[in-house]
mmCIF file of the N, C-alpha and C atoms, coordinates in Angstrom:
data_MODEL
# 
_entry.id   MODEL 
# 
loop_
_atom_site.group_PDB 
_atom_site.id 
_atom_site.type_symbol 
_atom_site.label_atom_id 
_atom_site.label_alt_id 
_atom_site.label_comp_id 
_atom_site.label_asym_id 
_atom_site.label_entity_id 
_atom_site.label_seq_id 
_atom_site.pdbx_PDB_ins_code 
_atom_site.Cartn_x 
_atom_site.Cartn_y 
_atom_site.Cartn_z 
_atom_site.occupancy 
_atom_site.B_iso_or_equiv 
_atom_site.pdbx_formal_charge 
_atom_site.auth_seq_id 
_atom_site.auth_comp_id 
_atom_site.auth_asym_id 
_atom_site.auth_atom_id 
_atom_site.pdbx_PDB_model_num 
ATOM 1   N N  . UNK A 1 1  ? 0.820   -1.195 0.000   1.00 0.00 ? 1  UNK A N  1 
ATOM 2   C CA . UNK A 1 1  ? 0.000   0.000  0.000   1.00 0.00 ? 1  UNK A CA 1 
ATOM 3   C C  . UNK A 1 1  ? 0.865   1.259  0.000   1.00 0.00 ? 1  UNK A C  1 
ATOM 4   N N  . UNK A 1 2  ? 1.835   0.804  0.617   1.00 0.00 ? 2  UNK A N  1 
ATOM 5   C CA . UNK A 1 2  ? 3.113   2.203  0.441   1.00 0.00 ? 2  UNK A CA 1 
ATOM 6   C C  . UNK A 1 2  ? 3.765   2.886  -0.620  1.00 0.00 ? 2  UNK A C  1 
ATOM 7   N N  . UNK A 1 3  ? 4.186   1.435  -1.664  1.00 0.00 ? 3  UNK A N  1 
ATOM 8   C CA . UNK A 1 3  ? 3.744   1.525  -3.002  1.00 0.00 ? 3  UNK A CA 1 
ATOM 9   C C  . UNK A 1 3  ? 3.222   2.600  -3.647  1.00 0.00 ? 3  UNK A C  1 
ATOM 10  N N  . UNK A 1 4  ? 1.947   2.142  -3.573  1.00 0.00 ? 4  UNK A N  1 
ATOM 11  C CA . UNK A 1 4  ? 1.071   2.879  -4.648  1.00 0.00 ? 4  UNK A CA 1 
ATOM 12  C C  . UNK A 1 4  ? 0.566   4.112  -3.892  1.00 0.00 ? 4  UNK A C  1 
ATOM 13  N N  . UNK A 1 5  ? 0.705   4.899  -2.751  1.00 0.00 ? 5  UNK A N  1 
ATOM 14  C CA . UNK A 1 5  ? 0.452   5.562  -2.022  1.00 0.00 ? 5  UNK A CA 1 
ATOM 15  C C  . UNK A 1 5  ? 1.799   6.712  -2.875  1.00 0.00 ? 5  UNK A C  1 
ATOM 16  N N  . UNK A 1 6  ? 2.987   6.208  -2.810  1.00 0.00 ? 6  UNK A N  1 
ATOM 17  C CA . UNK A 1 6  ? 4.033   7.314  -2.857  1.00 0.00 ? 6  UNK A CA 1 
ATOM 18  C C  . UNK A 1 6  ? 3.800   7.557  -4.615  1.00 0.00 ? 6  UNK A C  1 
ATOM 19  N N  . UNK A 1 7  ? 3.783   5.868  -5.577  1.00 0.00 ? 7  UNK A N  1 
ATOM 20  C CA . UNK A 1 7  ? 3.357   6.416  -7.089  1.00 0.00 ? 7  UNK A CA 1 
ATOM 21  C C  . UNK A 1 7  ? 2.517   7.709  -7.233  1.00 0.00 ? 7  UNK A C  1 
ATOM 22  N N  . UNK A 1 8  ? 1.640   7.827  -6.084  1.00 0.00 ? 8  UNK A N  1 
ATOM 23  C CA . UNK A 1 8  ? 0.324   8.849  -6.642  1.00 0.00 ? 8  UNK A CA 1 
ATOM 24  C C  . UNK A 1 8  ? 0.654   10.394 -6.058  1.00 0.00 ? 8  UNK A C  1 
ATOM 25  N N  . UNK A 1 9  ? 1.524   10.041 -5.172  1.00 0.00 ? 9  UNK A N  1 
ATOM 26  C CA . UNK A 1 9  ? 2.204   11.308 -4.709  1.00 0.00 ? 9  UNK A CA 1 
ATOM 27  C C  . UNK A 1 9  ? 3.294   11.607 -5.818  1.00 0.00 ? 9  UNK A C  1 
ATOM 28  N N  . UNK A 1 10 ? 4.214   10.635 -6.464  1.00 0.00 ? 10 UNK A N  1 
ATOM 29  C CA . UNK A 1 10 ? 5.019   11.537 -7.596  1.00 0.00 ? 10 UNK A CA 1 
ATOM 30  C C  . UNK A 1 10 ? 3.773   11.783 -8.696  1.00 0.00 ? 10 UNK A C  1 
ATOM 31  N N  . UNK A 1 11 ? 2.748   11.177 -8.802  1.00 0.00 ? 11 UNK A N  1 
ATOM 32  C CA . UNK A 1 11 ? 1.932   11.472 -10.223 1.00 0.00 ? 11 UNK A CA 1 
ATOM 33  C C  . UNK A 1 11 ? 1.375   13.328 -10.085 1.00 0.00 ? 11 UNK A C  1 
ATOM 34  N N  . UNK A 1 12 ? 1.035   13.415 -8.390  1.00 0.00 ? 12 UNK A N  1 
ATOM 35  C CA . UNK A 1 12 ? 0.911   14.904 -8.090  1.00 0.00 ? 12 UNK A CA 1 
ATOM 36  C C  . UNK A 1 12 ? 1.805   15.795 -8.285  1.00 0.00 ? 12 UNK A C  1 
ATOM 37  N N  . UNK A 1 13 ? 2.718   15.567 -7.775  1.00 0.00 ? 13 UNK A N  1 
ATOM 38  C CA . UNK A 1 13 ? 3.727   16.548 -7.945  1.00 0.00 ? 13 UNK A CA 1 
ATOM 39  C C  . UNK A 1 13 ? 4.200   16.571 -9.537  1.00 0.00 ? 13 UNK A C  1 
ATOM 40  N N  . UNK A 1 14 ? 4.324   15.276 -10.472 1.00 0.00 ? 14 UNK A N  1 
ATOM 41  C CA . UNK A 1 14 ? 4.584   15.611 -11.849 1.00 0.00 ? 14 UNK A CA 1 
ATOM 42  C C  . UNK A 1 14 ? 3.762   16.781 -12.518 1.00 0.00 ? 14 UNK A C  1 
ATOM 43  N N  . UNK A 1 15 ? 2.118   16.552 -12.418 1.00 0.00 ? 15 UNK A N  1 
ATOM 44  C CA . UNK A 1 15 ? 1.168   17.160 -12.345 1.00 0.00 ? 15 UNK A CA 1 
ATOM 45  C C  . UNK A 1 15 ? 1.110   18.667 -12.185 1.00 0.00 ? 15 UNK A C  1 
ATOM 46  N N  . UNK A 1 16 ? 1.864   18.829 -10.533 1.00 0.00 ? 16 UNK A N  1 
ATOM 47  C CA . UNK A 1 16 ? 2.103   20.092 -10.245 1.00 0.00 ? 16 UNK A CA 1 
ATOM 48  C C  . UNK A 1 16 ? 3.056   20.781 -11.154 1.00 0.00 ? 16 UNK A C  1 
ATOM 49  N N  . UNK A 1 17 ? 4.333   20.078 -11.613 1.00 0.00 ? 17 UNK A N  1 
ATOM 50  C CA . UNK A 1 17 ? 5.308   21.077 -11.828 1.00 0.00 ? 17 UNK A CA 1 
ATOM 51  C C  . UNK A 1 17 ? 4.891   21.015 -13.387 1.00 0.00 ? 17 UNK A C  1 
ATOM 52  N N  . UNK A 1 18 ? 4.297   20.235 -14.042 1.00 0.00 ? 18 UNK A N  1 
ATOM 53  C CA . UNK A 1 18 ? 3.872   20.775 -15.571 1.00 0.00 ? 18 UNK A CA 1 
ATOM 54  C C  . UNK A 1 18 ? 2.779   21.740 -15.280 1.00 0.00 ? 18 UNK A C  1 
ATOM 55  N N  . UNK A 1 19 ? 2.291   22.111 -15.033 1.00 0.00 ? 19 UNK A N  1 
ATOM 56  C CA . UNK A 1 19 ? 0.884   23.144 -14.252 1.00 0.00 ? 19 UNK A CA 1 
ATOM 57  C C  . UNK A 1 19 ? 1.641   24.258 -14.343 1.00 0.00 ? 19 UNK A C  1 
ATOM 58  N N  . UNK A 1 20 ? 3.078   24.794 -13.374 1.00 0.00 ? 20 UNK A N  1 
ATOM 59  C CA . UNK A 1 20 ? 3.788   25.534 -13.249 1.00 0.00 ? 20 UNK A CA 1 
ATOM 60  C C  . UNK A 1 20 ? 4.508   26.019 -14.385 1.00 0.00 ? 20 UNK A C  1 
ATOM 61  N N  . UNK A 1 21 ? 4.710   25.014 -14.983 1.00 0.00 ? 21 UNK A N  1 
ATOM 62  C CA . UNK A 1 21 ? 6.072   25.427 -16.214 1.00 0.00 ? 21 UNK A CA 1 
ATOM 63  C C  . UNK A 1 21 ? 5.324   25.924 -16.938 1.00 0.00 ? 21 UNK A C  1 
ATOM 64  N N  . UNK A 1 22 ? 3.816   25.676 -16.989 1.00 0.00 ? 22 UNK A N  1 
ATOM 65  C CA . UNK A 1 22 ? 3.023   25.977 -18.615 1.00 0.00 ? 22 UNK A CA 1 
ATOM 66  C C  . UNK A 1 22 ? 1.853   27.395 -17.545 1.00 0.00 ? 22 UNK A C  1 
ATOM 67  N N  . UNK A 1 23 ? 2.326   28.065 -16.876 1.00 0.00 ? 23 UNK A N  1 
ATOM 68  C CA . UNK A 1 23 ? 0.934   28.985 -16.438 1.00 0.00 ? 23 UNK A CA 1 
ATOM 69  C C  . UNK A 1 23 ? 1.257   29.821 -17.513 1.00 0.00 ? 23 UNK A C  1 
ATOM 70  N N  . UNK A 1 24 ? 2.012   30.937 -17.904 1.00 0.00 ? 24 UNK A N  1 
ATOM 71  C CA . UNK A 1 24 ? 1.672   31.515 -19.109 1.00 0.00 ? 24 UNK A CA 1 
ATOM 72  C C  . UNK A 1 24 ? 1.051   31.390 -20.007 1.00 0.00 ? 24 UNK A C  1 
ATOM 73  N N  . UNK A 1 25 ? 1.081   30.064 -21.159 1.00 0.00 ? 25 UNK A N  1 
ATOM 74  C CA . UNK A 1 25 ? 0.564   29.744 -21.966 1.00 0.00 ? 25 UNK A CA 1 
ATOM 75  C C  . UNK A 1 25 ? -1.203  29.549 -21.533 1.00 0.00 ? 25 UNK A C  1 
ATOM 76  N N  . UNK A 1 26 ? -1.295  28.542 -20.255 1.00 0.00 ? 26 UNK A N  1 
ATOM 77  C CA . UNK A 1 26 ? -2.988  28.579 -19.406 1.00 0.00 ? 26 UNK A CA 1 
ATOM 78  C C  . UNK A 1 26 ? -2.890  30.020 -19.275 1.00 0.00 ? 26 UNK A C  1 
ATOM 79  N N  . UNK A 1 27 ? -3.214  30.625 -19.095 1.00 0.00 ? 27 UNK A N  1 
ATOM 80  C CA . UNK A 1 27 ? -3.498  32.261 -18.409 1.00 0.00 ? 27 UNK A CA 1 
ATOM 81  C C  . UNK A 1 27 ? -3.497  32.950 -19.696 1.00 0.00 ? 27 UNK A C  1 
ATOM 82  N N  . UNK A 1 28 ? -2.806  33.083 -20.903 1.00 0.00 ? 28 UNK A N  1 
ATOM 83  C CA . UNK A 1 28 ? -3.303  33.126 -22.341 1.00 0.00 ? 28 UNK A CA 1 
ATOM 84  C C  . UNK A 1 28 ? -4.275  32.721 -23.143 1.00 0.00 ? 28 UNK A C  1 
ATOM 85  N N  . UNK A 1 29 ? -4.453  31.531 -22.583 1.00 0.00 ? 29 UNK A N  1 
ATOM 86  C CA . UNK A 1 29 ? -5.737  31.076 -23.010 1.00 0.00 ? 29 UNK A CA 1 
ATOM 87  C C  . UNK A 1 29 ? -6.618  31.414 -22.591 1.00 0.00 ? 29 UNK A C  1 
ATOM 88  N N  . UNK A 1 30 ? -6.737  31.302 -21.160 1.00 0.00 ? 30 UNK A N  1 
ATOM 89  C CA . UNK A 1 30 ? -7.830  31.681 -19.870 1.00 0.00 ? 30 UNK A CA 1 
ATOM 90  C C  . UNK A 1 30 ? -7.946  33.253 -20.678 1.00 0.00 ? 30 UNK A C  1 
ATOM 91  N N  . UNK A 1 31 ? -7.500  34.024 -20.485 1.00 0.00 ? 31 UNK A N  1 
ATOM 92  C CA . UNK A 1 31 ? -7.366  35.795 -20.970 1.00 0.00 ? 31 UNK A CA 1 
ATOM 93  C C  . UNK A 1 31 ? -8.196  35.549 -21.993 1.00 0.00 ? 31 UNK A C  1 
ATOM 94  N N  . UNK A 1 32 ? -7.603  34.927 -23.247 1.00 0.00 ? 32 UNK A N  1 
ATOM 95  C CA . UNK A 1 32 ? -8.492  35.069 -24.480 1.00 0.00 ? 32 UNK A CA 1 
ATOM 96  C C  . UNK A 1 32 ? -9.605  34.597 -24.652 1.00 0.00 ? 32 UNK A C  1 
ATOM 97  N N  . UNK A 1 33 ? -9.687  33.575 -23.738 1.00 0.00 ? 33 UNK A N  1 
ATOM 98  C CA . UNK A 1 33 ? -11.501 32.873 -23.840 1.00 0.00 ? 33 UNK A CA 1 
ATOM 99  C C  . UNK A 1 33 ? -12.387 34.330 -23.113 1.00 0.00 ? 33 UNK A C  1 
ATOM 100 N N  . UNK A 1 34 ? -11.735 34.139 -21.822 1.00 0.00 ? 34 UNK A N  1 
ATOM 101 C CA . UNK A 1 34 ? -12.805 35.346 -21.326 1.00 0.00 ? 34 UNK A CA 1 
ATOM 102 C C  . UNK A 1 34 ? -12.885 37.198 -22.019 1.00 0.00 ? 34 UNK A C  1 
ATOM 103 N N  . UNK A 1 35 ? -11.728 37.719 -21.991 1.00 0.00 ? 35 UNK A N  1 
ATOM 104 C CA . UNK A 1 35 ? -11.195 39.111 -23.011 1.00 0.00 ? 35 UNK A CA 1 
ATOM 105 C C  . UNK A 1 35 ? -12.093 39.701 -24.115 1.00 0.00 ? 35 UNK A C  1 
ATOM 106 N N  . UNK A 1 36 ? -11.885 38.056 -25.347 1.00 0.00 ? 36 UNK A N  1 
ATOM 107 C CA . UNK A 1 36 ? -12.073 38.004 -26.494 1.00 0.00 ? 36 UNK A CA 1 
ATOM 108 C C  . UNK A 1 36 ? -13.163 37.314 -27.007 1.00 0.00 ? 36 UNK A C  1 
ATOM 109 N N  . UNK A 1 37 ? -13.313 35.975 -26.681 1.00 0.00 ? 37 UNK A N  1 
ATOM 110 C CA . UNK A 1 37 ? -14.066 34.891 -27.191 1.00 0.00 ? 37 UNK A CA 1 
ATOM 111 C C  . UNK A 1 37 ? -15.736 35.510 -26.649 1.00 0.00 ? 37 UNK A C  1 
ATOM 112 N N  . UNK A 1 38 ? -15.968 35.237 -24.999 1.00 0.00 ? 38 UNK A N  1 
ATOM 113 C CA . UNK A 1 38 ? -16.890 35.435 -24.812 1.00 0.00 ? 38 UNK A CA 1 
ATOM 114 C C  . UNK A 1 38 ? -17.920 36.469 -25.226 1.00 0.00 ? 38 UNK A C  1 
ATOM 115 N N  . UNK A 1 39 ? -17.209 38.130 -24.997 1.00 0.00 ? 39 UNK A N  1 
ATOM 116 C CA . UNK A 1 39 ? -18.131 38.960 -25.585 1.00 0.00 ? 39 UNK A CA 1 
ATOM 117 C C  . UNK A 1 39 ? -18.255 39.119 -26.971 1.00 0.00 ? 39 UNK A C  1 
ATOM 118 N N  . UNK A 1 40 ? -17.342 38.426 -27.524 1.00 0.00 ? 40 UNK A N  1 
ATOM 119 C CA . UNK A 1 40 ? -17.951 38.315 -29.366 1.00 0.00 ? 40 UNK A CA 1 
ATOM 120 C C  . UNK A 1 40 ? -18.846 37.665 -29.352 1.00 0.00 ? 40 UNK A C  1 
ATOM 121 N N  . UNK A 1 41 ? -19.230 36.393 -29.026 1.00 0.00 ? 41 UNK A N  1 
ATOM 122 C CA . UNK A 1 41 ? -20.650 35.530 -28.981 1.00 0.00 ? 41 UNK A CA 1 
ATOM 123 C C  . UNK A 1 41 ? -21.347 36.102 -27.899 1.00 0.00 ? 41 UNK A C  1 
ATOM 124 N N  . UNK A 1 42 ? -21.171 37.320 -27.058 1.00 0.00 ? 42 UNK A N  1 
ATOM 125 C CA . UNK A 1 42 ? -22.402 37.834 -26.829 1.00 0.00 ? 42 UNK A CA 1 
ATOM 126 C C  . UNK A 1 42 ? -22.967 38.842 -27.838 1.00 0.00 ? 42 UNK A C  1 
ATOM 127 N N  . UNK A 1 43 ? -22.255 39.721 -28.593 1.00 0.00 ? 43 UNK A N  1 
ATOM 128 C CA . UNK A 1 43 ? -22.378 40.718 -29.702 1.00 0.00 ? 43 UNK A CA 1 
ATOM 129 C C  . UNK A 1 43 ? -23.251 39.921 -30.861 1.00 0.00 ? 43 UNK A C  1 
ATOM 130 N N  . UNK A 1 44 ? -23.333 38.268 -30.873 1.00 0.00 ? 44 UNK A N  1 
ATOM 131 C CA . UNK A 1 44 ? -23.530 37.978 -31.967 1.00 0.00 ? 44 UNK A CA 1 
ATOM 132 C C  . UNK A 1 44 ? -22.686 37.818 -33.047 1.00 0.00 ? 44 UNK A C  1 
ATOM 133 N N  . UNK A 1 45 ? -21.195 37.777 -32.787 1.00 0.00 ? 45 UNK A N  1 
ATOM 134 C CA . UNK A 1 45 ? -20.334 37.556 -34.036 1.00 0.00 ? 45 UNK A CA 1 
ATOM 135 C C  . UNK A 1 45 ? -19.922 35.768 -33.970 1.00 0.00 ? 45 UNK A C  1 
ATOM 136 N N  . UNK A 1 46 ? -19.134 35.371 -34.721 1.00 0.00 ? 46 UNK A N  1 
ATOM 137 C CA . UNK A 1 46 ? -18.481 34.223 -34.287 1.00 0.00 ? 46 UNK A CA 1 
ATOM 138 C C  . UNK A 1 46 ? -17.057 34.115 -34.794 1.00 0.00 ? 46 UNK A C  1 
ATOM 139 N N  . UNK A 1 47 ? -16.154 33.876 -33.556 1.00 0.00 ? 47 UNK A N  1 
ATOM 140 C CA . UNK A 1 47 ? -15.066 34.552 -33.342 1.00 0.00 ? 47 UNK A CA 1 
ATOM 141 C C  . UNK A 1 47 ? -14.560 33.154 -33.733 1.00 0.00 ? 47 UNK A C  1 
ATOM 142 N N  . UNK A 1 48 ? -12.961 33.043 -34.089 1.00 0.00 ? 48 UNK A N  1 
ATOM 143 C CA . UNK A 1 48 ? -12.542 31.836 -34.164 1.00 0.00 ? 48 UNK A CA 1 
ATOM 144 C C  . UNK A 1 48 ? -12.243 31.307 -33.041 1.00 0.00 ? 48 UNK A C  1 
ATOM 145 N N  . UNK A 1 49 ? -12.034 29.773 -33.221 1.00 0.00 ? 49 UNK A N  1 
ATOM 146 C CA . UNK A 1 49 ? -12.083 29.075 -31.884 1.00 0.00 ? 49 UNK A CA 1 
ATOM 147 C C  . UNK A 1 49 ? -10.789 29.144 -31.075 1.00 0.00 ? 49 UNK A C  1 
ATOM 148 N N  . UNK A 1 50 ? -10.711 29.399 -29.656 1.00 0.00 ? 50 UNK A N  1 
ATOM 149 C CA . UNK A 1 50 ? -9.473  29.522 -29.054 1.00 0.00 ? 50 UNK A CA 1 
ATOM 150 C C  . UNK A 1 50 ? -9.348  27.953 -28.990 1.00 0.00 ? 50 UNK A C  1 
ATOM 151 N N  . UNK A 1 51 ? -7.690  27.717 -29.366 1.00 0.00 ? 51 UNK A N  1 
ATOM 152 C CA . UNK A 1 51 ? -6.841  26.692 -29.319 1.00 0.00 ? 51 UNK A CA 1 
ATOM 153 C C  . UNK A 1 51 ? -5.643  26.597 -29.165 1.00 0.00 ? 51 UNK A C  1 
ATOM 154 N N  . UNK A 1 52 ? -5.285  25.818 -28.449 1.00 0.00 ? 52 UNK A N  1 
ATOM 155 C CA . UNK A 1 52 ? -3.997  25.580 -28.035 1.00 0.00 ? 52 UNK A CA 1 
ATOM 156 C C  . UNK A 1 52 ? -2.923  24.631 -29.264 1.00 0.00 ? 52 UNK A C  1 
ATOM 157 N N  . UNK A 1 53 ? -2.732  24.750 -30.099 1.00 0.00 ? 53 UNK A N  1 
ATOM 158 C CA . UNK A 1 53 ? -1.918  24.609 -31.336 1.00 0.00 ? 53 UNK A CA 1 
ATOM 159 C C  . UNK A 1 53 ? -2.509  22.765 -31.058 1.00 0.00 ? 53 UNK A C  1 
ATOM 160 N N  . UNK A 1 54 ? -3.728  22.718 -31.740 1.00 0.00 ? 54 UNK A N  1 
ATOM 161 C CA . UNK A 1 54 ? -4.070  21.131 -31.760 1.00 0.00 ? 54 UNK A CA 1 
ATOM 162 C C  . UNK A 1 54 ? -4.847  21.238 -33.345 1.00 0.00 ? 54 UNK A C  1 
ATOM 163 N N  . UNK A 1 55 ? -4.913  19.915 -33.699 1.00 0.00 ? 55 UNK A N  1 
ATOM 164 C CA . UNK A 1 55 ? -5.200  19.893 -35.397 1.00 0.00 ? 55 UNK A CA 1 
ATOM 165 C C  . UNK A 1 55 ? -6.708  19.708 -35.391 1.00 0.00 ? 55 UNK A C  1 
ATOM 166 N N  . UNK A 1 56 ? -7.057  20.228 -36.750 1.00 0.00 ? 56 UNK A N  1 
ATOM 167 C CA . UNK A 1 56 ? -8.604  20.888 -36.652 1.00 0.00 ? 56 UNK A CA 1 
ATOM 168 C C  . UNK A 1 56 ? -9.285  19.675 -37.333 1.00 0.00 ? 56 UNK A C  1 
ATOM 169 N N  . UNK A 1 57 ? -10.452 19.270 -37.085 1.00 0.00 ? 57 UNK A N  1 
ATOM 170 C CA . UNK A 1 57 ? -11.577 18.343 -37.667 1.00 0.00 ? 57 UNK A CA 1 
ATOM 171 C C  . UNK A 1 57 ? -11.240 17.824 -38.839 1.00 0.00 ? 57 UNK A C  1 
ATOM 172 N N  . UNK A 1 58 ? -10.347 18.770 -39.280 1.00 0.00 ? 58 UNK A N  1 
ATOM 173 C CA . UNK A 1 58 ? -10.313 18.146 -41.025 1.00 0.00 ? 58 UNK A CA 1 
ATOM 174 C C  . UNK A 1 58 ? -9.117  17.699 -41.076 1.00 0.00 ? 58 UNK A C  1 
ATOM 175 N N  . UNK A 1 59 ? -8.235  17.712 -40.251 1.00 0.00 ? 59 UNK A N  1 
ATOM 176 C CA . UNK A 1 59 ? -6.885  16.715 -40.215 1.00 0.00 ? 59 UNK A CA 1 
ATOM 177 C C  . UNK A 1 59 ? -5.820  17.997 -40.459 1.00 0.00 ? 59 UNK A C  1 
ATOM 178 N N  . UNK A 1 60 ? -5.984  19.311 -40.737 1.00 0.00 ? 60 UNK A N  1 
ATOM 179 C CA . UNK A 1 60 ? -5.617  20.801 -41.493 1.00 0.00 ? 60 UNK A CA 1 
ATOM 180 C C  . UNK A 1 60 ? -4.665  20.589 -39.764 1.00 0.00 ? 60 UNK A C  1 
ATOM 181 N N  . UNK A 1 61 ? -3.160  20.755 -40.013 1.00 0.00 ? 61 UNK A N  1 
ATOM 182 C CA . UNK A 1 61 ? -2.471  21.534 -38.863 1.00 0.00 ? 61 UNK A CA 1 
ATOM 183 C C  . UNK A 1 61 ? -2.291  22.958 -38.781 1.00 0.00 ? 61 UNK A C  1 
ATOM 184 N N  . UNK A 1 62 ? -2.635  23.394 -37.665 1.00 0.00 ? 62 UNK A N  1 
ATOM 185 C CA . UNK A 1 62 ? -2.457  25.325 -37.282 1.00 0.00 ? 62 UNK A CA 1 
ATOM 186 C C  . UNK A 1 62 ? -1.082  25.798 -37.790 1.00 0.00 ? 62 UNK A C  1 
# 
């Protein structure tokens, strides 16, 4: 049980320190969803989709 008790404690802390290394990039995103994204789809426009450099429906890379 000690084991798998300490595995889940390094899986946290791995967890934690990628969390840390990447807050800029989260907090860029976070900014632009709320900033940008939201009050354009309240105005009625449709804004492009915020993404984090991932490939689009049609297989098309950013």
């Amino acid at each position: 049980m000690a084991a798998t008790d300490l595995l889940s404690a390094v899986y946290v802390i791995v967890t934690l320190i990628f969390i840390y290394s990447k807050r800029k990039e989260i907090m860029r995103l976070y900014n632009d969803f709320w900033d940008r994204f939201i009050p354009a789809l309240k105005r009625g426009e449709h804004p492009e989709k915020v993404s984090y450099k991932t490939v689009e429906e049609k297989g098309d890379v950013l």
